[in-house]
N, C-alpha and C positions, 0 to 999 in steps of 0.2 A: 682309217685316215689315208689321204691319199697323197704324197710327197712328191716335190718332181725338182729336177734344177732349172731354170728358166732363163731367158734372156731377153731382151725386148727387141720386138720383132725390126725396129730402124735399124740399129745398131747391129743385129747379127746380120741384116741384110748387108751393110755397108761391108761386113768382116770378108777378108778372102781365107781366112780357115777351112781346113778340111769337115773341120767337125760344127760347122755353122756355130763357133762359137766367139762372143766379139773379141776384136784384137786388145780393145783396152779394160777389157778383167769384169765387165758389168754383169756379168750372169751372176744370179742368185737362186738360194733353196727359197720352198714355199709350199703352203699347204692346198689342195685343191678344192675350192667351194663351192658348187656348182659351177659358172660362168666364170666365177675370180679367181683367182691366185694371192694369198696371202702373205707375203715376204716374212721369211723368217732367220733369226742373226746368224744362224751356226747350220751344221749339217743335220737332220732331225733325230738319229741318234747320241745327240749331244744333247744337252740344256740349250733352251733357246727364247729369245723374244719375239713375237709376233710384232707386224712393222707393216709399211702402206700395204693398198689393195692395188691390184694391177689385174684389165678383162683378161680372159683367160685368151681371147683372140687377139691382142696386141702382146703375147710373149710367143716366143721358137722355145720348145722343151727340149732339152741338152740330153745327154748319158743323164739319166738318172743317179748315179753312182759314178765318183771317180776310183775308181778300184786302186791299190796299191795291186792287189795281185790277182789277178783276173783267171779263175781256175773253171774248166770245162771238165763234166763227166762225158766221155763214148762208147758207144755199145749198151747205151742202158734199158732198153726195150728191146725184147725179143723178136718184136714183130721187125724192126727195124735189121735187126740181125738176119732173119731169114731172106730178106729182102737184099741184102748185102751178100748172104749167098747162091740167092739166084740171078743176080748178075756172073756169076762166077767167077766171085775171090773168095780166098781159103777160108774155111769159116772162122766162123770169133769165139774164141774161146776166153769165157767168160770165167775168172777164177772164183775161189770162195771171199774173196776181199773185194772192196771197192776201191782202182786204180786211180790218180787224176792227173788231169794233163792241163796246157796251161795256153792261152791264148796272148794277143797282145793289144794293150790297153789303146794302141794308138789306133786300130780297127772298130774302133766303137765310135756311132753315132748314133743320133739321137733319133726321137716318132718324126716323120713328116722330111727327112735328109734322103738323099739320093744314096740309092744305091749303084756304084759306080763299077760298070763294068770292064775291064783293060781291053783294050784292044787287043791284044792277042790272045787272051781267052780262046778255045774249041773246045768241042763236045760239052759236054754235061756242065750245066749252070746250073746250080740247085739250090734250094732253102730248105731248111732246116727248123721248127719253131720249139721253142723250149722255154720251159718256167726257170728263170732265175732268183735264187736265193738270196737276199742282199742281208749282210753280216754285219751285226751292231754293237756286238762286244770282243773282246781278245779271248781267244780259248787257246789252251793248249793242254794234253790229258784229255779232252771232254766225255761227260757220260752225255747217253742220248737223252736225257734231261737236259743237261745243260747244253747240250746242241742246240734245241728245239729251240732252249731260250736264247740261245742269242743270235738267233734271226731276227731282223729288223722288221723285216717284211720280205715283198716278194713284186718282180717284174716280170717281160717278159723279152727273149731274146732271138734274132733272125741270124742263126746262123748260115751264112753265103757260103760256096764251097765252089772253087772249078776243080771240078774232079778229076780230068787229066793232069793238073799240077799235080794235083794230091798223090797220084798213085807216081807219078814219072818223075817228082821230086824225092829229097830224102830225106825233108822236113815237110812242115807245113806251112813255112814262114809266108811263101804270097797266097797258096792255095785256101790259105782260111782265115788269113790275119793282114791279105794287103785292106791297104783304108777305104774304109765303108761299107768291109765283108761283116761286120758285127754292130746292125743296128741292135738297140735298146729300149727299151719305155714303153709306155709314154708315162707312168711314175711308177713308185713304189707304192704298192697296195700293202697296209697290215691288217688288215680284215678278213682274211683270207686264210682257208684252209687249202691251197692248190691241189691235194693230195687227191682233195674230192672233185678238181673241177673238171673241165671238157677244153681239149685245145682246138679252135677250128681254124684251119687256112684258108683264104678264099686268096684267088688268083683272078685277076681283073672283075671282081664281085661274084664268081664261080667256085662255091666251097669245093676244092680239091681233097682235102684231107680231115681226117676230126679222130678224135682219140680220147682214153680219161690219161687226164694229164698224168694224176697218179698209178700209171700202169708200168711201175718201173721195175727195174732189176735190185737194184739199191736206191731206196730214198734219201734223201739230203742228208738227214741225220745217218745214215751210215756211211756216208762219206764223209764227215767232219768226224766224225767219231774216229775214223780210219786214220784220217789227213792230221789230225792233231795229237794221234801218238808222236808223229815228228816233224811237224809243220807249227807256227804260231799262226793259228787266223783272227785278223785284225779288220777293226769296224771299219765297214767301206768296200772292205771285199766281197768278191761277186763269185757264188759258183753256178754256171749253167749246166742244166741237168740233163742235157740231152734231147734225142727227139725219133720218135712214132714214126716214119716215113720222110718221104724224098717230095718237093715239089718241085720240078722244074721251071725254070722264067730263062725271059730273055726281053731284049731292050724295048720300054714302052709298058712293059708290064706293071703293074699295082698289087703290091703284096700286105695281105693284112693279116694278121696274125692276133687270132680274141682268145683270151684264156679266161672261162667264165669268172666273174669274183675279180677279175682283177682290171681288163678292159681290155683294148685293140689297140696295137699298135700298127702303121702304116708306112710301107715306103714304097717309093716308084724305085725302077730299074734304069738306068741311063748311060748312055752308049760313053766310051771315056770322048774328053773333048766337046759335052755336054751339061749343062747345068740344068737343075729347075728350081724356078720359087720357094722358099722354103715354105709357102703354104703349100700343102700336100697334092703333089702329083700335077703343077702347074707350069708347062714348062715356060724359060725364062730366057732362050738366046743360046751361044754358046760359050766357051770358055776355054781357057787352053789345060787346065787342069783338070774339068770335070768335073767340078764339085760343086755344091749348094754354092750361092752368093750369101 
């Protein structure tokens, strides 16, 4: 089954949100049926009733997930590691635990959103793709049984990086969290084993990168297993798992990100002071903020 949050394409156009989402509260959850979108009353880890049809080309798909707490794994592929040491920074030392770290929910947008570059950006502009884990029930204690179970299902996420912040900061508050550095979507797959699937990035339709998704350090379930000796993780919450390589972009670019079993997500890159259509990769004028209309 395939989940998504939606909003109808007038409406999020009219919205000046960063997150193309409308200003007077219309987006809704839904199921995906081929072409349609099926309106559903709750979040679909909840109890819910199925309600109108809507073409799946007259809604904007939102964050899939509104996370309470939005948790990232790093370092979790080796190949990614070795690669991080022949740039020439100290290596990563990788413990016997799985560590996690935490992003910010206001850097999330949705399949088909700009990705908004600052103007002051230099050097390395890079993407990142990774299988996110969307969490359906409250754990805390969990065995990796009960991990497993209470995953919702599973998306997929672009994590943006200017890496000159990254390393010259002492956080990572703009270098990986200013807004539109974490697209999301385009739904939640629950059909889907990730573990076994293939992640490929293509870069203005030029597969750059491909990997098995599940070539990790620690899988999802050892990281809730880990996180919920002294963490509550609650339905809604999102953990992304990391990522296999660096792809570079820079403005005008198209980034698509397919993780077999679950689908492709898509965003254009756009210079700040730029906007485009929220149909994918259209541009639309300019703006003073930079962002979807």
């Amino acid at each position: 089954m395939r989940y998504v949050r939606a909003a109808p394409r007038s409406l999020s156009e009219r919205s000046e949100s960063k997150r193309a989402e409308p200003a007077d509260g219309h987006e809704f959850w839904g199921i995906v049926d081929g072409d349609v979108v099926i309106a559903i009353s709750s979040a679909p880890w909840l109890a819910y009733e199925r309600g109108a049809q809507h073409p799946l080309s007259s809604v904007v798909l939102l964050p899939p997930a509104v996370p309470g707490t939005f948790y990232a794994a790093g370092f979790n592929y080796k190949a990614h590691n070795r690669h991080h040491e022949e740039l020439g920074y100290d290596p990563v030392k990788v413990g016997p635990h799985p560590e996690v770290g935490y992003r910010a929910q206001s850097a999330l947008v949705g399949h088909g959103a700009a990705i908004v570059k600052p103007a002051d950006v230099e050097g390395r502009f890079e993407t990142e793709a990774e299988v996110v884990a969307v969490i359906g029930r409250t754990l805390r204690h969990a065995t990796r049984d009960e991990a497993k179970a209470a995953v919702f299902g599973w998306t997929i996420g672009n994590d943006v990086s200017a890496r000159e912040w990254q390393h010259a900061d002492r956080t990572f508050w703009r270098a990986k969290n200013a807004d539109t550095f974490k697209p999301m979507g385009p739904w939640i797959e629950t059909d889907v084993d990730p573990l076994q699937s293939i992640t490929t990035v293509r870069r203005n339709g030029v597969v750059d990168a491909s990997f098995e998704t599940g070539d990790m350090i620690f899988d999802p379930y050892d990281f809730l297993v880990e996180m919920t000796k002294y963490i509550t993780v609650h339905p809604g919450d999102v953990l992304w798992m990391g990522a296999d390589g660096n792809t570079p972009m820079d403005v005008g670019d198209v980034i698509d990100i397919e993780i077999s079993g679950i689908g492709t997500l898509t965003n254009t890159v756009v210079a700040e002071g730029v906007r485009i259509d929220t149909s994918v990769g259209e541009a639309a004028g300019t703006d003073r903020e930079g962002v979807p209309a």
